[in-house]
C-alpha positions in Angstrom: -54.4 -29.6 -10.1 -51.4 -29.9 -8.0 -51.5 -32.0 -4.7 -49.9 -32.3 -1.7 -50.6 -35.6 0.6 -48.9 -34.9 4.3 -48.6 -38.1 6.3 -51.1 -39.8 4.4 -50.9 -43.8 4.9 -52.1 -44.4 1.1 -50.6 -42.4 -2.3 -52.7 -41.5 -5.3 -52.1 -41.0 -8.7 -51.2 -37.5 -9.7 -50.6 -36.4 -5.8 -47.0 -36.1 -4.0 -46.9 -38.2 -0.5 -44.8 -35.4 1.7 -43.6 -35.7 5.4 -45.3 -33.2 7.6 -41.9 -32.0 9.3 -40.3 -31.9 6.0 -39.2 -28.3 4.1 -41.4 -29.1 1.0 -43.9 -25.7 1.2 -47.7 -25.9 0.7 -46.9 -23.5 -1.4 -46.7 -25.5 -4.5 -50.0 -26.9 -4.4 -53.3 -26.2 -4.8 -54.9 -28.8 -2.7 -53.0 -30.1 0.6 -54.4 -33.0 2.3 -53.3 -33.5 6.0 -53.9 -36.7 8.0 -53.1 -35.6 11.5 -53.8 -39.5 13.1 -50.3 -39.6 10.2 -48.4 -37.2 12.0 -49.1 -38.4 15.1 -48.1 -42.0 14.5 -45.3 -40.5 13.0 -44.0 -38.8 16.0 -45.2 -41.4 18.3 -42.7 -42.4 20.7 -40.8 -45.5 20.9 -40.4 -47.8 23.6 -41.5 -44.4 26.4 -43.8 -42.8 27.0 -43.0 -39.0 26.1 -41.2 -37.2 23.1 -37.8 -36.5 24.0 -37.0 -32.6 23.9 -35.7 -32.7 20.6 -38.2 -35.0 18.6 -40.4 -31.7 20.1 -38.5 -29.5 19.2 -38.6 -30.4 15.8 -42.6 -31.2 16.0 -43.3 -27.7 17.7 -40.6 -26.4 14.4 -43.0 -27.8 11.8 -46.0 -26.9 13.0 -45.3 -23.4 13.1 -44.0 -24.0 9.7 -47.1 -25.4 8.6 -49.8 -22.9 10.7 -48.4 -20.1 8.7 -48.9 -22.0 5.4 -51.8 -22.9 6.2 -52.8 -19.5 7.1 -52.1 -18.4 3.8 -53.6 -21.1 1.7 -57.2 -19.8 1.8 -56.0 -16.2 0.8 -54.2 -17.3 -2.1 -57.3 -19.1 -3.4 -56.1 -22.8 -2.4 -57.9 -25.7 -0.3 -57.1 -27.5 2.7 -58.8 -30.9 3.5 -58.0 -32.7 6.9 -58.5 -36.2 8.2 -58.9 -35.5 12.3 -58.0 -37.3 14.9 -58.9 -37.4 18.3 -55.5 -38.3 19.5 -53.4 -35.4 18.4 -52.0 -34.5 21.8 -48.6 -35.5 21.9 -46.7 -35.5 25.3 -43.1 -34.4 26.0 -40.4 -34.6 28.4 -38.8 -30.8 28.8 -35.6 -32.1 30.4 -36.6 -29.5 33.4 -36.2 -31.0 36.7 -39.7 -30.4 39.2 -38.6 -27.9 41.6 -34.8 -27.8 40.4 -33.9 -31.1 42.3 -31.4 -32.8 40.5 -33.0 -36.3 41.1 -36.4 -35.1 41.2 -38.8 -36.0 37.9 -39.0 -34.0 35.1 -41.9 -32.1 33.8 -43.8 -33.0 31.5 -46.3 -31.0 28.2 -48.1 -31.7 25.7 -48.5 -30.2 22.0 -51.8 -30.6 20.3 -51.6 -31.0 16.4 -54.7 -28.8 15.3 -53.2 -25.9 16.9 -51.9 -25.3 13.2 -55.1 -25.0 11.4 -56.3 -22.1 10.3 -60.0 -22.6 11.8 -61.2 -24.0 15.3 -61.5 -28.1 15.8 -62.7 -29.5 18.9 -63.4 -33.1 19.1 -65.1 -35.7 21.5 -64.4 -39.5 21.8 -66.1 -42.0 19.4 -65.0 -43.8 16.0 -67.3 -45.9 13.7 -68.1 -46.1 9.8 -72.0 -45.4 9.9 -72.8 -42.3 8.4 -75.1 -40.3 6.5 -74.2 -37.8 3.9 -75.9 -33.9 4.1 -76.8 -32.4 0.5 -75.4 -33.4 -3.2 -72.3 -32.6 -2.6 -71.4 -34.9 0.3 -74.0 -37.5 -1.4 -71.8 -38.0 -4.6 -68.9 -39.3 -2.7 -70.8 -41.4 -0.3 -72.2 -43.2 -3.6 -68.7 -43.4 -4.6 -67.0 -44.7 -1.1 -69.9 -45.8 0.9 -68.4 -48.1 3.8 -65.0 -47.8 3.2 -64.7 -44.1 4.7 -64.4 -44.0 8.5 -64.4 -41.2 11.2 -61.8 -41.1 14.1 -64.0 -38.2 16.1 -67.4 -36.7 16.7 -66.9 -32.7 15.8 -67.8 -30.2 18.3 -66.3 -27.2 16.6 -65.8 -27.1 13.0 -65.5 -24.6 9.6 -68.3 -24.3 7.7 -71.1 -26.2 7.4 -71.8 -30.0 8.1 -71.0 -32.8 5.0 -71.9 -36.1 7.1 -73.4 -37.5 10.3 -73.3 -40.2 12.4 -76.5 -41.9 11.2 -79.8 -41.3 12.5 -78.0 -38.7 15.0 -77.4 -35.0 14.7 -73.4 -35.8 15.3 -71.3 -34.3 12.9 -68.5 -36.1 11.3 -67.3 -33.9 8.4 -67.7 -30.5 7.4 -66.9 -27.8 4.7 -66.0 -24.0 3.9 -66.0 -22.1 1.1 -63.5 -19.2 1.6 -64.0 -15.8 0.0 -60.7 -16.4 -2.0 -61.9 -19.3 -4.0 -60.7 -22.3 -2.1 -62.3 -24.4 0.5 -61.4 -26.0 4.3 -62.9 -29.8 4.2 -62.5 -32.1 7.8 -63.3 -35.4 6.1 -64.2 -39.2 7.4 -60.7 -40.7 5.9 -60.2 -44.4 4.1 -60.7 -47.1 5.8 -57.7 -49.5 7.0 -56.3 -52.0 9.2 -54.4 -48.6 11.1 -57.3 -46.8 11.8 -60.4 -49.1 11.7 -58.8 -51.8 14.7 -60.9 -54.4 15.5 -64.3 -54.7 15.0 -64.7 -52.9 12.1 -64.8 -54.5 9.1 -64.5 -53.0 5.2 -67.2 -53.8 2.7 -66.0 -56.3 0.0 -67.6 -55.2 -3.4 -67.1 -51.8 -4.6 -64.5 -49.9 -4.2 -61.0 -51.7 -4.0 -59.5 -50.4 -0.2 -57.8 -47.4 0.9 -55.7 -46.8 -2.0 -58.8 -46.4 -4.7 -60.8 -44.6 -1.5 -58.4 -41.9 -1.4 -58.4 -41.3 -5.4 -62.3 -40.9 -4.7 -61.9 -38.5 -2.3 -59.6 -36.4 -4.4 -61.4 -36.4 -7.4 -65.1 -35.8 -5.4 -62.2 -32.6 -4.1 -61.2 -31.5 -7.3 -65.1 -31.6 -8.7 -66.2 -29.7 -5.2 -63.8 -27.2 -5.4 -63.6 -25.1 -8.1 -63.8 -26.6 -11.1 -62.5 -23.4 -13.0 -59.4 -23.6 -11.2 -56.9 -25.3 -13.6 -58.3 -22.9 -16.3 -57.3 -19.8 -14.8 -54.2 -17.6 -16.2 -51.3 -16.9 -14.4 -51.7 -13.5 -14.4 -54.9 -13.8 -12.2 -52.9 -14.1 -8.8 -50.8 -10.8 -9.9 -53.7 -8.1 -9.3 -55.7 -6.8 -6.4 -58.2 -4.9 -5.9 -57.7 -1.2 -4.2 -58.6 -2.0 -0.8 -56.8 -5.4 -0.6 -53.9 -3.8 1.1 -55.8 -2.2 3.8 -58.0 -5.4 4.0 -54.2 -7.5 4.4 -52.7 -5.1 6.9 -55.7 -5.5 9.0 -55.7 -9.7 8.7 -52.1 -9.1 9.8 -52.6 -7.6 13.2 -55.1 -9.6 14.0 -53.2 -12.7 13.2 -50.5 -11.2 15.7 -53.3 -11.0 18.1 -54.5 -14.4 17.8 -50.8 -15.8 17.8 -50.5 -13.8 21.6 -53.9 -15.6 22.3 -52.8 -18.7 21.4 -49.3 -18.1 23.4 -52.0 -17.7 26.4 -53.7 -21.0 25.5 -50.8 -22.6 25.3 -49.1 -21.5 28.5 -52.3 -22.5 30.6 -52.4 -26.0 28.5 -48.6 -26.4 30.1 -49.8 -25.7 33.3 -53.1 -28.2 33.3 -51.0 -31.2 31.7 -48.2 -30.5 34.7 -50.7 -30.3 37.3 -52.7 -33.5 35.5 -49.4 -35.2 37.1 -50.4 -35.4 40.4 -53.7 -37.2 39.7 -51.0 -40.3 39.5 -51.0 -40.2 43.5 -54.3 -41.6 42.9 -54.2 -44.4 40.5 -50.9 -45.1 40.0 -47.8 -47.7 40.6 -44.5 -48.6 39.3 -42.2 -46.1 38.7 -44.6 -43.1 38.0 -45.8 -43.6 41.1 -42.8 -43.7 42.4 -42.0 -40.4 40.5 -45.0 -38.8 41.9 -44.2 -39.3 45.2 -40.6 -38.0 44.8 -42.6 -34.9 43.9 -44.4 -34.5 46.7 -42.2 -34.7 49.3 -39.7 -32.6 47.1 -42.4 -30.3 47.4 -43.4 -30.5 50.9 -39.9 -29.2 51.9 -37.9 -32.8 52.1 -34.1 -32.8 50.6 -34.3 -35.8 48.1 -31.1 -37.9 48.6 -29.3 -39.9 45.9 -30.9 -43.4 45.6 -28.7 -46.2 46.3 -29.5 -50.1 44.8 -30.8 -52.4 47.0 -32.0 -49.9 49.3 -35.6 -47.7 49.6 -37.7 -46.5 46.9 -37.1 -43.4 48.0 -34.8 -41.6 50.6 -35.3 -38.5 51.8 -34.4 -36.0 54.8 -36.5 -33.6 57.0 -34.5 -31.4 59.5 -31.3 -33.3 59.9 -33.7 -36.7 60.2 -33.5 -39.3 57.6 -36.8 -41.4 56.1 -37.1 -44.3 53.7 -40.2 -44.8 52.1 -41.8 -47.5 50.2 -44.1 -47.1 47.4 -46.9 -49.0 46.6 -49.8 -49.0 44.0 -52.6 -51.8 44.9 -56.1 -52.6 44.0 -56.8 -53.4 47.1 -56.0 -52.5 50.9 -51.9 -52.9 52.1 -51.0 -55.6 54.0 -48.2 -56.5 56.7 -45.7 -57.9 53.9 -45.5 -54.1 53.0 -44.5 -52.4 56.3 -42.0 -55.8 56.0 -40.9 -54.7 53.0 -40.3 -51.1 54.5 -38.3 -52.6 57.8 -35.7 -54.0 55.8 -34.6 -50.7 54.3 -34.7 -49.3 57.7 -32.3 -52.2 58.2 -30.3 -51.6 55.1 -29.8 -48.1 56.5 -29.0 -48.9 59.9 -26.2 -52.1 58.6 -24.4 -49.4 56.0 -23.4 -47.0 59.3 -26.5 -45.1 58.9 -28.7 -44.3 62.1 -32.2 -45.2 62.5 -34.2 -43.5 59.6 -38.3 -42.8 59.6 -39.7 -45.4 58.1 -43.0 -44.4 55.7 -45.3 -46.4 53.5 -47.4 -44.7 50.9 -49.6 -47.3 49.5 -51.8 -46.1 46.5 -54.6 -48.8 47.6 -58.1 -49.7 45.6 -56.4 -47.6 42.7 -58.9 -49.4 40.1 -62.0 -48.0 42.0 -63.1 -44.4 41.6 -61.8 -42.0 44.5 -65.3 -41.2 46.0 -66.4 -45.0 45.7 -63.4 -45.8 48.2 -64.9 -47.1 51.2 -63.0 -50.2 52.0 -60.3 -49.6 54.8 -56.6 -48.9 53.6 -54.2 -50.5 56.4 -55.9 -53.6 58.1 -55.9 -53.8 61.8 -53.8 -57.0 61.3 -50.9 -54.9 60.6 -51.4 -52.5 62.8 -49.2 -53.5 65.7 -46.5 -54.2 64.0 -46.4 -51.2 62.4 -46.5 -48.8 65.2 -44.1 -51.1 67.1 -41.8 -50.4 64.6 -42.1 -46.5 64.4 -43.7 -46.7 61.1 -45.7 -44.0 59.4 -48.5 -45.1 57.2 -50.1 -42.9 54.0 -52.8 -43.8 51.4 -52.2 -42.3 47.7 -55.1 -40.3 48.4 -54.1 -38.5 51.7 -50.9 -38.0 50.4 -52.8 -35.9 47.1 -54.8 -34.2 49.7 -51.8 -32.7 51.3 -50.3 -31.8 47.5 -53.4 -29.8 46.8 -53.5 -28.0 50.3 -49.7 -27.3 50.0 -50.3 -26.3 46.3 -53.1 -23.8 47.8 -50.9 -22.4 50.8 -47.1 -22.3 51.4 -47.1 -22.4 54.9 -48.7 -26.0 54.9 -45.6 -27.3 53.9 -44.0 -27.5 57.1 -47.0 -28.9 58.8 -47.4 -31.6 56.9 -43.8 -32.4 56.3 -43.5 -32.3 60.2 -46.9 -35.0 60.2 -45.4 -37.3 58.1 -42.2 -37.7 60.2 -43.8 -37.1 63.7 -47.0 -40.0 62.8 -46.5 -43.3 63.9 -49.4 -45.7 62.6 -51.9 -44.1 60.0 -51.9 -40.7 59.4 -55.2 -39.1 60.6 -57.5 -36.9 58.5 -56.8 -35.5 55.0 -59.7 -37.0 53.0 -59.3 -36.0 49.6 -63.2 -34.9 49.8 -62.8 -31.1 47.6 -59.2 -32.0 46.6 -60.5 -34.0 43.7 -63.7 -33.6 42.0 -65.3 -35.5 39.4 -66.6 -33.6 36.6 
């Protein structure tokens, strides 16, 4: 039996190790064995936090590559068997600038790995090595690799039937499918290792020999489960059909074309929730995001966003021929007068380079650790207060500021409103509790 390992950590005798992204087709083999958390480590990004645009480009390349061998494994008799993982989103930087601003952030998507399988996988969090095995199938290769196989995901949606539990729990953890053209779709608990165990989980140290010997088990509990006929059959086999096959195949065909416009869909609205995700950052973040997120905001509220200068504001905007700075902060607890200090010396930055005397605004992200509706602590201390509003300052919580995202999300005509609040203010702004805006599931 011919077999294909794609990103698999560990290599086996008699199997080829081969790069998911790489040209090599499916095609070849009669078994392929994916380990998504492989790809995804694979393509994880270094030193950022996104994929650039063209390490996604050449993802989103190979896995519609892959989806449309995959697709055709199962009619041309084969097997697929997957390790999951519950971390195959993998997120992206498009390059595109939010709004068309030139300095404004860019957006941001996400492309989820078992889009390319050929049967529906949902997962929820949870990881662990405690299982129990369902029928004689499953319960040969749990004698075989008992305690060195380890799930990375509790399955919600899967093919077929269930092969393991979580023990003493009706939480399934592996599953199979036999497919009318002889092969067979297995989502299987993979080897255990250092990678994918992490701390406190600890292999068994009789038995089986590690992850290496664990995988040789799992390919040859495979090649038993599959159909042991296989290697005997002659090569003419694959060259006939019966008379309604190609009725049957122009059929799978426009359906696949339907599920591929589906999928399009899914895909399009998946775009949309990860962008709009963003803006949750207005109320828990700091740093640069933060600093990003804000940027949007005001981008979107109608302000021009003008080129940032070093040494000055965090940001530097303009509302109808008036100019603000604004500083950004994300706390764990309320602001405090050093902050609206912070914010009067780029007013005086502005004011020593020629400039006249800008609107000065503090958004402070405070108690960003604590849950939004468990907020109750005040934001801007009376102590500061005076100073403040002697000094024409306007101030902002993280929160408010989301609150007036969402409303001018939900109406255009908000945007002037609460672009005009924000430069007319002086002190806190009043109102625009996030109560609605944000909801917890």
């Amino acid at each position: 039996m011919r077999i294909m390992l794609l990103d698999c950590q560990f290599r086996a005798e008699g199997a080829q190790n081969v790069k998911f992204a790489s040209s090599v087709s499916c095609f070849d083999y009669d078994l392929v064995i994916w380990d998504m958390g492989g790809t995804a480590r694979n393509f994880e990004p270094e030193n950022r936090s996104y994929l650039t645009k063209d390490v996604a480009a050449e993802l989103k390349t190979a896995l519609g590559h892959r989806k449309a061998e995959f697709a055709e494994l199962a009619k041309l008799g084969r097997s697929l068997a997957v390790f999951p993982s519950i971390d195959d989103w993998i997120s992206y930087d498009t390059g595109r600038r939010v709004g068309g601003n030139a300095l404004g952030a860019t957006q941001k998507e996400a492309i989820q790995l078992s889009d390319c399988l050929p049967f529906r996988l949902t997962m929820e969090s949870g990881r662990g090595a405690e299982m129990q095995p369902r029928g004689s199938d499953a319960s040969s290769l749990w004698r075989e690799a008992k305690g060195w196989l380890f799930y990375r995901g509790i399955l919600k949606s899967y093919p077929g039937d269930p092969l393991f539990f979580i023990k003493g729990t009706d939480k399934v953890v592996g599953s199979t499918q036999r497919n009318p053209g002889g092969g067979s779709y297995f989502v299987l608990p993979e080897p255990w290792s250092d990678m994918v165990g992490g701390e406190g989980f600890r292999p068994p140290s009789e038995k089986v020999g590690g992850g290496f010997e664990t995988l040789g088990k799992i390919i040859t509990w495979l090649k038993s489960t599959i159909t042991p006929e296989l290697d005997d059959l002659p090569d003419w086999v694959g060259e006939y059909s019966f008379p309604d096959a190609a009725d049957r195949r122009s059929k799978i065909a426009q359906m696949e074309e339907e599920l591929a416009r589906v999928l399009e869909r899914i895909d399009s609205v998946k775009s949309e929730q990860a962008e709009d995700d963003l803006w949750k950052v207005l109320s828990y973040g700091q740093g640069g995001g933060l600093e990003a997120q804000v940027r949007r905001a005001f981008d979107l509220f109608g302000f021009d966003i003008l080129e940032a200068v070093e040494g000055r504001a965090d940001l530097r905007v303009s509302y109808g021929g008036k100019m603000a700075v604004i500083e950004v902060k994300g706390l764990a607890k309320s602001a405090a007068e050093k902050n609206a200090a912070q914010l009067e010396k780029w007013v005086s930055e502005e004011i020593s380079a020629g400039g006249d005397h800008p609107k000065p605004i503090l958004v402070v992200n405070t108690w960003r650790n604590d849950r939004p509706d468990e907020r109750n602590e005040v934001d801007f201390p009376n102590q500061m207060l005076k100073y403040v509003t002697d000094r024409n300052h306007c101030l902002v919580s993280g929160l408010q500021l989301l609150a007036m995202v969402r409303a001018a999300l939900q109406d255009e005509s908000m945007k002037e409103r609460i672009a005009s609040e924000l430069m007319s203010t002086v002190g806190v702004v009043d109102g625009w509790a996030i109560n609605g805006a944000l909801v917890r599931d």
